[in-house]
Each structure stands twice: as structure tokens, then as C-alpha cells.
C-alpha positions as CSV (number, residue, x, y, z in Angstrom):
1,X,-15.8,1.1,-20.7
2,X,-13.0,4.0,-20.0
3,X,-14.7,7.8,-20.0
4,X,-12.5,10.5,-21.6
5,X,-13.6,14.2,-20.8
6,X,-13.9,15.6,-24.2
7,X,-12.7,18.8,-24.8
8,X,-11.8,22.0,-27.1
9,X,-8.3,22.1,-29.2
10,X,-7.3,25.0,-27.4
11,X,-7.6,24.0,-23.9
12,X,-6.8,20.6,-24.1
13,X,-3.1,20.9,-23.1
14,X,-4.0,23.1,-20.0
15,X,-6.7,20.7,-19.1
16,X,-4.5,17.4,-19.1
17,X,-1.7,19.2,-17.0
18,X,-4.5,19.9,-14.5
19,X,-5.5,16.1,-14.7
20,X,-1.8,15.4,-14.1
21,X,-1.8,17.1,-11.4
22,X,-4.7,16.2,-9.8
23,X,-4.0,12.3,-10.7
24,X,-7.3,12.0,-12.2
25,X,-5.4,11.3,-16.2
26,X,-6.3,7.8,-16.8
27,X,-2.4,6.5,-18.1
28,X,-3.2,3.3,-19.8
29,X,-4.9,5.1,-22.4
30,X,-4.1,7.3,-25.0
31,X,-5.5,10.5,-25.8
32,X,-7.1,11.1,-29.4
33,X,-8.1,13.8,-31.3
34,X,-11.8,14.2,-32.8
35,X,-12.5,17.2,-35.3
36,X,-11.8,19.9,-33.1
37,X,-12.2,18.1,-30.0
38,X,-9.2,16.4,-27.7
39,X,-10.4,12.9,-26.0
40,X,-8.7,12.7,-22.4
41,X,-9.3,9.5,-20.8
42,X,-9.6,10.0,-17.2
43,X,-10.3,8.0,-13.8
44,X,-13.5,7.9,-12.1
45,X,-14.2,11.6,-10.7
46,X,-17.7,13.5,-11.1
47,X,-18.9,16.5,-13.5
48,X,-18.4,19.2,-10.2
49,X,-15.1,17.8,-9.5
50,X,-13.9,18.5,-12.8
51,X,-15.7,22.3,-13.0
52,X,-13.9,23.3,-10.0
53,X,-10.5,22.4,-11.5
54,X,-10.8,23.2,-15.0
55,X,-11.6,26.8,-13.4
56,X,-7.8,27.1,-13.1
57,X,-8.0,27.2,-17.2
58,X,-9.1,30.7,-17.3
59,X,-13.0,29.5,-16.5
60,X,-13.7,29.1,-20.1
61,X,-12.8,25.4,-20.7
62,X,-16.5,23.6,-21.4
63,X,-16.2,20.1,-21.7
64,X,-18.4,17.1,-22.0
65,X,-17.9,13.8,-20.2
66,X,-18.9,10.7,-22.5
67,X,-17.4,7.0,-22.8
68,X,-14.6,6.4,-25.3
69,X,-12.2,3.6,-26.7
70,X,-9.3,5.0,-26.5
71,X,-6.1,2.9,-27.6
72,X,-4.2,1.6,-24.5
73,X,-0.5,2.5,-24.2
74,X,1.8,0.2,-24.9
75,X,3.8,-0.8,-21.7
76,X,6.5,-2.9,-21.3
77,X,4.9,-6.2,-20.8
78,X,5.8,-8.5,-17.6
79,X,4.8,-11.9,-17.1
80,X,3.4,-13.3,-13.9
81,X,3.6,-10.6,-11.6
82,X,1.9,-10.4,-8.1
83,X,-0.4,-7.8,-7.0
84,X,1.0,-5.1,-5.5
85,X,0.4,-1.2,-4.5
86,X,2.7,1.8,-5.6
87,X,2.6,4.9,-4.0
88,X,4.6,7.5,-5.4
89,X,8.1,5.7,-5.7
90,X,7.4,2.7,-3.7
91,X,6.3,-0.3,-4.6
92,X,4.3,-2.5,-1.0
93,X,3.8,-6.2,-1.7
94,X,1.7,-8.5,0.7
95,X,3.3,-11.4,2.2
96,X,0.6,-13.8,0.6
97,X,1.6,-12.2,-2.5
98,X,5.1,-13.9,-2.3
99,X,4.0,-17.7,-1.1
100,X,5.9,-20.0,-3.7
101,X,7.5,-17.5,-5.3
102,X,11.0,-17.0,-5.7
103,X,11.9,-13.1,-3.8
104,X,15.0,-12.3,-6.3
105,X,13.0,-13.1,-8.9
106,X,9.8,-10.8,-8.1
107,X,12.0,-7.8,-7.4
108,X,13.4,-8.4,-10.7
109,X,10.2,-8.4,-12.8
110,X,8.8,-5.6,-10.4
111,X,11.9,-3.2,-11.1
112,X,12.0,-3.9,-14.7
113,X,7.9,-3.2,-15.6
114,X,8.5,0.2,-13.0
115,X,11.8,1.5,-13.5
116,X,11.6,4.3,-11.4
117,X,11.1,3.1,-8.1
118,X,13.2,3.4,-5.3
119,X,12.2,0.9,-2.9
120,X,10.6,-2.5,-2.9
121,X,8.9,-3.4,0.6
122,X,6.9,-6.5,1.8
123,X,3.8,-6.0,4.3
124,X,3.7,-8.7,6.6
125,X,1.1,-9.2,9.6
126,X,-0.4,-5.9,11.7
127,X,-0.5,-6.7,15.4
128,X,-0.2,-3.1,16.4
129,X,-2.8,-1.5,18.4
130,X,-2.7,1.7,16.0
131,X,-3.0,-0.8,12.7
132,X,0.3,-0.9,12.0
133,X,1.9,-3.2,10.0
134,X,5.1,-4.4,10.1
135,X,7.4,-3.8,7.3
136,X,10.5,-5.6,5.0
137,X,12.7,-4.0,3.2
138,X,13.6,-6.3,-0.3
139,X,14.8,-4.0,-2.3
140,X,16.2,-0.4,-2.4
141,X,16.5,2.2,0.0
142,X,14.7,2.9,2.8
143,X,12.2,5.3,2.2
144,X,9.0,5.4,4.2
145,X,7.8,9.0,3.9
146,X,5.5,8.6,0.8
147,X,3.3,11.3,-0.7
148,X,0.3,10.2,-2.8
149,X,-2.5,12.1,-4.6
150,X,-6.4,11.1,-4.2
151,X,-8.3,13.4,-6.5
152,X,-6.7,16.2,-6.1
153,X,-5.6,15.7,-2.3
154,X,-2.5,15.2,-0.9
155,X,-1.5,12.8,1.5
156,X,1.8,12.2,2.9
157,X,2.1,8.9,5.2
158,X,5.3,7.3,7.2
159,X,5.5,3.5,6.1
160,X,5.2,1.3,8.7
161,X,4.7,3.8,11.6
162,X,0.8,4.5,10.8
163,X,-2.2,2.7,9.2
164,X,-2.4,4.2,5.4
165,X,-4.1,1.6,2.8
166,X,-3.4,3.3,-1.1
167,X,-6.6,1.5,-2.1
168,X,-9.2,3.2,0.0
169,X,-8.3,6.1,-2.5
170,X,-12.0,5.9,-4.2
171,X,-13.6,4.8,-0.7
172,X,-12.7,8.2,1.0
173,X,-14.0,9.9,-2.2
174,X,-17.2,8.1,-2.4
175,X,-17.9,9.1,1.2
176,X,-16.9,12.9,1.2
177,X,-20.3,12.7,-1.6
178,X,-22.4,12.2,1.2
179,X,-21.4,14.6,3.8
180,X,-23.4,18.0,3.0
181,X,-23.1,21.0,3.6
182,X,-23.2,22.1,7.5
183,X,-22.3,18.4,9.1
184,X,-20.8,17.9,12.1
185,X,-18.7,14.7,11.4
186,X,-16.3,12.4,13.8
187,X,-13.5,10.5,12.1
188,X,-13.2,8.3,14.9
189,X,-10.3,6.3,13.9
190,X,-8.7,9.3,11.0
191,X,-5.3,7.9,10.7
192,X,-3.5,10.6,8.4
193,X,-6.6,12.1,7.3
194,X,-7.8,10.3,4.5
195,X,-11.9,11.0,4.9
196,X,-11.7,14.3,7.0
197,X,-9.6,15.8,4.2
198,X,-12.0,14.7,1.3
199,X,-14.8,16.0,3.5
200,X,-13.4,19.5,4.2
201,X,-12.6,19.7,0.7
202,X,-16.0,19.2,-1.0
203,X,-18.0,20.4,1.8
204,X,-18.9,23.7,4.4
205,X,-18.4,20.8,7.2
206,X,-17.1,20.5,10.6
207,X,-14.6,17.4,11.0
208,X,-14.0,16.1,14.1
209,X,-10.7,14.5,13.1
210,X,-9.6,11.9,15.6
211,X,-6.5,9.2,15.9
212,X,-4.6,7.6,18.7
213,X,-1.1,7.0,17.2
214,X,0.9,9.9,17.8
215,X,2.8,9.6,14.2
216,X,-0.7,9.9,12.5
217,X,-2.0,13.0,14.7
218,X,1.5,15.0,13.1
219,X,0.8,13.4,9.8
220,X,-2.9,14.5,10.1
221,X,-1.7,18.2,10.6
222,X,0.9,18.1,7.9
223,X,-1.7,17.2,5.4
224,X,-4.0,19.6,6.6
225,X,-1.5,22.0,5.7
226,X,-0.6,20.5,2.3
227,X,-4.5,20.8,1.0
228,X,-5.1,24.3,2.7
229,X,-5.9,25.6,-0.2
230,X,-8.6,23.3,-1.2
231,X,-10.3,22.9,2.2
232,X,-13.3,24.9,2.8
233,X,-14.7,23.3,5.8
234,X,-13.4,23.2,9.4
235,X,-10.9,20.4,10.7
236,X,-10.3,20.2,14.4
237,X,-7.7,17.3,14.8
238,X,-7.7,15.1,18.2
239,X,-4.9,12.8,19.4
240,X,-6.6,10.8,22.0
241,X,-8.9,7.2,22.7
242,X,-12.0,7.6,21.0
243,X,-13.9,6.3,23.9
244,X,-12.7,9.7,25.7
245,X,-14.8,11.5,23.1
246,X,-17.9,11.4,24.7
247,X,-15.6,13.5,27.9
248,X,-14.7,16.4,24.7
249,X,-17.8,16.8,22.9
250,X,-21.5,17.5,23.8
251,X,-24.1,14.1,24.1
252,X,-26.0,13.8,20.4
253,X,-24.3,16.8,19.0
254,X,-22.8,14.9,15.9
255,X,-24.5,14.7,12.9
256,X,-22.7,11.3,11.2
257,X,-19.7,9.3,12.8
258,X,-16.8,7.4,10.5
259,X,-15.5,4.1,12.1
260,X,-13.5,3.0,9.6
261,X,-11.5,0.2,12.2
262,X,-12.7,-3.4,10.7
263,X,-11.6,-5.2,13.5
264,X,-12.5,-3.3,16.3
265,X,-15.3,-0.8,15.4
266,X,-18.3,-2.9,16.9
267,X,-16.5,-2.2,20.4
268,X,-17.5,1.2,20.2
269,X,-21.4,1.2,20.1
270,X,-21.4,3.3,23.6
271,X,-19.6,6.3,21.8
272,X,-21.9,5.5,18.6
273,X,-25.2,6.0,21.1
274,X,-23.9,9.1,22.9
275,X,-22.3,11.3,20.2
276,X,-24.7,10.9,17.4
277,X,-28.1,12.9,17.4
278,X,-31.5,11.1,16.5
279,X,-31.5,10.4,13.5
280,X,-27.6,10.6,12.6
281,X,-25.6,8.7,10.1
282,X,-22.8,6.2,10.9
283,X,-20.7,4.7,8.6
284,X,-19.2,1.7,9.8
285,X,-16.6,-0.6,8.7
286,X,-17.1,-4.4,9.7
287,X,-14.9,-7.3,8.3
288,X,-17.0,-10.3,7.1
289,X,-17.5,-13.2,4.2
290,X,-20.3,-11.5,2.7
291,X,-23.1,-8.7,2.7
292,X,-25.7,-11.1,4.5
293,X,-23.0,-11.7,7.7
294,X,-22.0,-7.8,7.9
295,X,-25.3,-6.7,7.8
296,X,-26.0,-9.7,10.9
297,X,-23.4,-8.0,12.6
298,X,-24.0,-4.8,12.6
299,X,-27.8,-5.3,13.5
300,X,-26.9,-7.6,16.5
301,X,-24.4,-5.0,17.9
302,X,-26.4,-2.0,17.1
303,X,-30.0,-3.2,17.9
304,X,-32.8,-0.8,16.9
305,X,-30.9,0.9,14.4
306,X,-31.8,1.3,10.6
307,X,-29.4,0.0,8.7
308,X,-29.6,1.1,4.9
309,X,-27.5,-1.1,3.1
310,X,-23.8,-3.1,3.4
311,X,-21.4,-3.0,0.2
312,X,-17.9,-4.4,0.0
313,X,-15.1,-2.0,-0.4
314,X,-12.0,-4.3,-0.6
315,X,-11.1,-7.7,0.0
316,X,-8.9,-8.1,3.4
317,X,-8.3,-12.0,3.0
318,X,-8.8,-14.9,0.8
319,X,-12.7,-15.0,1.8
320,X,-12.9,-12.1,3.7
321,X,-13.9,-8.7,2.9
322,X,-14.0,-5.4,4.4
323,X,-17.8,-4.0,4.2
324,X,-19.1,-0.4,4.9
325,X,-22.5,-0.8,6.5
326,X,-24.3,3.0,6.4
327,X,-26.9,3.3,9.9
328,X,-29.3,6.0,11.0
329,X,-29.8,5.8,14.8
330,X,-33.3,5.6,16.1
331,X,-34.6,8.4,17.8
332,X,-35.4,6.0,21.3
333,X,-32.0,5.0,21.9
């Protein structure tokens, strides 16, 4: 069921420009009017979040978060359209999307239910060793550099010269919630920033923020500079191989480690063992066809280990997902 933030009257049209803004307004919905109070309906975001930026609203704005029914918008309706991901005015498509489908035809229905895009590309297959995937133009111009917003954050990213994926959007969130206050974290594999911005931005933390492709490292210290305002921890970017980090940093003086790199982040166990301190956190990212086989993995790479639990965050293939498996190292290793 969709949650609205319910609000006063009188601060309701300061309140949903600072949603807008922040891209937390929940657009399929409509917002109502009860008695005195406005309805909002919003994405997923937590009761602090939403303190911190109603602040801007002179710090009086007291609100309630409760679950509604608002009335969905009415949108112009398009029949039989594949999946796809829009970030800001670009529309990406897989290339499973299109099998047995006529191109002209999807561009078509994609342009007429979002008129305001500018380009139209199709992902095909990633054989890059910085995750990059290679990209087709189908429709419009040629316009890579893309800025999206993640609640709140920023992030600009260069289409088909780094990895960026628009749908880890709540998965970077729902990790920056369990960094606390006076971490020392390693994004091993940071791309443009993603989880070391969300981290910096909701806690006193020191991010190690590391990536390999040149592109990314810039990227990663534009959008540093884009969220300046809203980071309160410490960033220290790194453009090298993450098995040099061990060669940078002291042995176990790293309180949790972020290897988000499906495909390759079991090859890194050595740097997990060295870096971390007893009892640190890493948050791993494995593919596999289930919880029971990533949870297999991970304990036959990382033997000893405690691992606390295995939960999907997106599908990467028909069958195949990509699972987050959270593990405290053992204090004997």
C-alpha cells in the first residue's frame, strides 16, 4: 500500500517542492486533501530522512507518516511495452528486452508514453574489465552524460564509459542505514560513488572510495562536489586495483568493506582478510539462482566467517540474481 506523509495546509506546498527536489514525490499518485491536512504520497524513505529536509521549511513543518489510497494519475496508457530504465532524459533498454520485437515499433510506443526524452539507447553485453557495457544508439541524440537523483543525492554518470545501474537506487540507501557513526568503510569497487556518497551523507564516516576506471574516479569527484552540501562524513577517493589496497592502508584498520562486483568479488578474499579488523562487516555482492547457492558461496570462499544472512537485490538474468550476503570476520583469521 502507497504511504503519503501527511501534513499541515500551510506547509504543504513547501513540503512537496522539497519532495520534488529530493525525488522522493511518489508521481503515480495524486495528492488529496483531508480537513486541514494535505496527503503527499511519497517513495520509500525513513522518518529522519524526511526531518532533515523538511528543516528547509522554516523547522516548523510536523508531519506524520501513515499509509494512504491515493487516486493514481491518469497517464497516457501504452500497450505492451518492455522494461526499461529512465534516467533523467534517457530512456536504457536491455537487449533481451527487444528479442521478437519489432525496434521501430518500441521506440515508437517508448517516445509516445515519455514524451520528453531525448535519447533512446539499447544495453547490450558488458565485457569490459571496468563493467562497462556497450551501448546502441536507437533513437535520438547522443547524450551520455546523465544526472539522476537518489534521495536526495546526486549523481552524474557517462553512459557507456562506466558501470552505473539506475536500480541499485534503494540498494545504496538501504546500506548507508547501516554504516554508523565513526566507520571506517572501503568501497572497493565505488564506480561514481553511489554507496560512499549515501554513506557520507547520513553518517560521521570515513569512506575509503575506490574504482579502477579512470572515467569513474573523475565522475566520483564531480559528485562529491555536487552533494557537498549534504555530506558530513569524510571521502578520500582512490583510482587504483583494489588488490593494491592492502600497499595504502594499515592491516585490519577497516571497520566494514563494500564489494559490490557480482562477478568478480570472491577473487578478493586476501584484501577481505587483511583490511578488515576482527570482527568487521563485509558486504558482498555474489551472483547466484537463489539465497541457498549464494550463501554456499560465500561460506566456501570465505571459510570461518559468520555470515548473517543473503537477500536478493535485483535480478541479473532470466534465473539469476544478484544477492548481497552481509559477513563478520572471525577474530582467528
Amino acid at each position: 500500500m502507497p504511504k503519503c506523509v501527511s501534513i499541515e495546509k500551510r506547509f504543504a506546498e513547501c513540503v512537496i517542492n522539497v519532495l520534488k527536489k529530493h525525488g522522493l514525490l511518489d508521481v503515480k499518485h495524486k495528492i488529496t486533501k483531508q480537513d486541514n491536512e494535505v496527503l503527499i504520497p511519497i517513495r520509500e524513505v525513513d522518518e529522519e530522512a524526511l526531518k532533515a529536509i523538511f528543516s528547509k521549511c522554516n523547522g516548523q513543518a510536523s508531519f506524520t507518516i501513515k499509509e494512504c489510497s491515493p487516486p493514481k494519475r491518469k497517464l497516457t496508457k501504452v500497450e505492451d511495452l518492455p522494461s526499461f530504465d529512465i534516467v533523467g532524459e534517457v530512456v536504457i533498454i536491455r537487449e533481451n528486452a527487444l528479442i521478437s520485437r519489432n525496434i521501430n515499433e518500441v521506440v515508437e510506443k517508448i517516445r509516445l508514453a515519455h514524451p520528453k526524452i531525448r535519447a533512446i539507447w539499447v544495453k547490450r553485453e558488458t565485457t569490459s574489465a571496468f563493467r562497462v557495457p556497450t551501448l546502441e544508439l536507437l533513437w535520438g541524440e547522443e547524450l551520455r552524460d546523465v544526472i539522476t537523483k537518489e534521495y536526495g543525492i546526486k549523481l552524474k554518470a557517462r553512459l557507456g564509459h562506466v558501470y552505473f545501474n539506475p536500480r541499485l537506487a534503494e540498494e545504496h540507501y538501504r546500506v548507508s542505514k547501516l554504516v554508523k557513526d565513526g566507520e571506517v568503510v572501503v568501497d572497493m569497487f565505488c564506480g561514481i560513488g553511489g554507496f560512499s556518497i549515501h554513506i557520507a551523507a547520513r553518517s560521521l564516516s570515513l569512506v575509503i572510495a575506490n574504482d579502477l576506471n579512470p572515467v569513474a574516479y573523475q565522475l566520483l569527484l564531480e559528485n562529491i562536489e555536487l552533494n557537498r552540501g549534504k555530506i558530513k562524513g569524510t571521502i578520500i577517493p582512490l583510482n587504483m586495483d583494489s588488490v593494491e589496497l592492502s600497499s595504502v592502508l594499515r592491516q585490519e584498520s577497516v571497520d566494514r568493506i563494500i564489494a559490490d562486483h557480482p562477478t568478480e568479488s570472491l577473487s578478493f578474499v586476501h584484501e577481505y582478510n587483511r583490511l578488515l579488523k576482527p570482527h568487521g562487516v563485509l558486504n558482498l555482492y555474489v551472483l547466484a539462482k537463489g539465497e541457498h547457492e549464494a550463501r554456499a558461496k560465500v561460506t566456501a570462499a570465505l571459510s570461518g566467517w559468520v555470515v548473517m544472512g543473503c537477500r536478493e537485490v535485483l535480478e541479473h538474468s532470466p534465473g539469476t540474481g544478484i544477492y548481497r550476503c552481509d559477513l563478520i570476520k572471525p577474530k582467528n583469521v
